[in-house]
N, C-alpha and C positions, 0 to 999 in steps of 0.2 A: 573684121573689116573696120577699118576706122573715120570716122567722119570726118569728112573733108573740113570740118571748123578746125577738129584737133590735130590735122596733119599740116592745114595753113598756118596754123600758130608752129607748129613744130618745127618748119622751114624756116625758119625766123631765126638769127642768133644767138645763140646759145653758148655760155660761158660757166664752164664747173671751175672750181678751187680746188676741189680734193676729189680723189678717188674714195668713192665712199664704200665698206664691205661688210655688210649686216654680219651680226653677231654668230649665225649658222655657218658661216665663213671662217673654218679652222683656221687654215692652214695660210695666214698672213704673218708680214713680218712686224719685226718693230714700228717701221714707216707707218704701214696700215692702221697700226692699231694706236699710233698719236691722230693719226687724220679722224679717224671713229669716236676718239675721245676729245676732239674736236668739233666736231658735230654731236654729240652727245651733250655737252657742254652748254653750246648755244641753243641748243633746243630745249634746255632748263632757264634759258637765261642768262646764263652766266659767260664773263670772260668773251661778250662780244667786242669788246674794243680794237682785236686783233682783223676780226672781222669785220668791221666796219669799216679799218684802214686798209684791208686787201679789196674789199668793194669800191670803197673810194678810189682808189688808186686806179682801178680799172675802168672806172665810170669818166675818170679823167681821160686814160688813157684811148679810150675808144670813143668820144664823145667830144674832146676837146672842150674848147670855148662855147659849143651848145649847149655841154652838160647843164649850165643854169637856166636850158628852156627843158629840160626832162625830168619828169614828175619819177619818184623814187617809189614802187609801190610795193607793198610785200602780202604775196598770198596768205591769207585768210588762217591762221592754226583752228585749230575745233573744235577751242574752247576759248570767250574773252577772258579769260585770267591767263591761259596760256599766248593767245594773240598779245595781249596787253607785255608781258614780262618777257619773251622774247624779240619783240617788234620795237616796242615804243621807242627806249631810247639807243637801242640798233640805227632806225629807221633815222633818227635824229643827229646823231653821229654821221652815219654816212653822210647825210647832205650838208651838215656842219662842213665836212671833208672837204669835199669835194664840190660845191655849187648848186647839185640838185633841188630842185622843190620838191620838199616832203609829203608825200602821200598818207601817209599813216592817218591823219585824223579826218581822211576821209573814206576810210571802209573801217565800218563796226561790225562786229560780230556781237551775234544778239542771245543765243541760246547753244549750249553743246550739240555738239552732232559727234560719231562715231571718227575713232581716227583713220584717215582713209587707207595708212599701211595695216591697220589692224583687222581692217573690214573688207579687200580686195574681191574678195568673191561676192560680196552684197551689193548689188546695183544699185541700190537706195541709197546709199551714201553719197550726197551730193555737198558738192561746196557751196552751191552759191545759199541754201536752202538758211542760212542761218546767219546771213551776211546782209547789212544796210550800206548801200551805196549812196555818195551826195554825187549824185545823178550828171548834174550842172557844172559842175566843179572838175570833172572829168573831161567833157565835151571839151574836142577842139584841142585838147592837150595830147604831148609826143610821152608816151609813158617807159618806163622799164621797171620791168616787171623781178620781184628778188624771190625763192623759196629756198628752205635750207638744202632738201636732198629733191634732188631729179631721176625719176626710175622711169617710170613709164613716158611721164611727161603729160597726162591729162588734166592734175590738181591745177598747174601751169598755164594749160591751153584751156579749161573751162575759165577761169578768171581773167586772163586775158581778152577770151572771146566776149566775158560779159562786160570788161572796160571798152571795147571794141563795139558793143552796143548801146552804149553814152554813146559815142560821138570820139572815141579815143585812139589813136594811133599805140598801138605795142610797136612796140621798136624789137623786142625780146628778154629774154630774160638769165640774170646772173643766179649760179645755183652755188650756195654751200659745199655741196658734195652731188657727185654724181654716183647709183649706186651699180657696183660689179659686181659679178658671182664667180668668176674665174680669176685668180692669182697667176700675172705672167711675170 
């Protein structure tokens, strides 16, 4: 059964780029397996400028001339070296792009935690557990929320619900890749 915080965030909009199809996923084609090495890519860090401008462009497209009252913010990765080299200047780009105010220098990740596609069956694995929020600086602000892959959709709805405890509005959230397990 799911908890109504993470089902309220999940009714919320929601925006994938790519079909995304874990590596146990034979039987894809070519398409699939540029999209995968695409998300793969950006979650090393690397070659997000492609992504920044499919962000932006969408943060235009759906936001308009608001877009420069919405905070740009990106779920927490599980490591600060990995937060830092993925996010930073992603995060920077996008709202370069497009108008957003940048969120990134306001959630720090403080210590590793366990990756949460790697840990799934451990309850203990928490996002917010390793995460410093500037509290203040949230409050009162319209957010949208970025992660690279969306499966379940709780890394997403736990981080939003706890910007949603500043005082924050999620508007919803833009996903790198959505992930599938059937090839149509």
């Amino acid at each position: 059964m799911k908890d109504e915080n993470i089902t309220r965030q999940l009714d919320k909009l929601k925006v994938f780029f790519l079909k995304y199809y874990p590596i146990r996923i034979k039987n894809v084609g070519l398409e699939e397996k540029v999209a995968r090495q695409i998300v793969w890519d950006f979650k090393d860090g690397n070659h997000y400028e492609a992504v920044a401008q499919m962000t932006a462009k969408r943060l235009v497209e759906h936001f308009g001339e608001q877009v420069c009252n919405i905070v740009f913010s990106c779920v927490p990765a599980s490591t600060s070296e990995k937060h830092e080299h993925r996010y930073k200047d992603f995060s920077s780009r996008v709202c370069e792009l497009s108008g957003a105010v940048n969120g990134y220098e306001h959630v720090r990740v403080t210590n590793d935690r366990p990756e949460v596609h790697k840990n799934r069956k451990k309850k203990d694995v928490q996002i917010q557990e390793n995460v410093i929020y500037d509290e203040d600086f949230f409050k009162g602000k319209r957010i949208l929320v970025f992660d690279d892959i969306i499966t379940r959709g709780h890394s997403y709805a736990n981080f939003a619900n706890r910007l949603e405890m500043f005082g924050a509005e999620v508007l919803g959230g833009f996903f790198l890749g959505k992930t599938f397990y059937r090839v149509k």
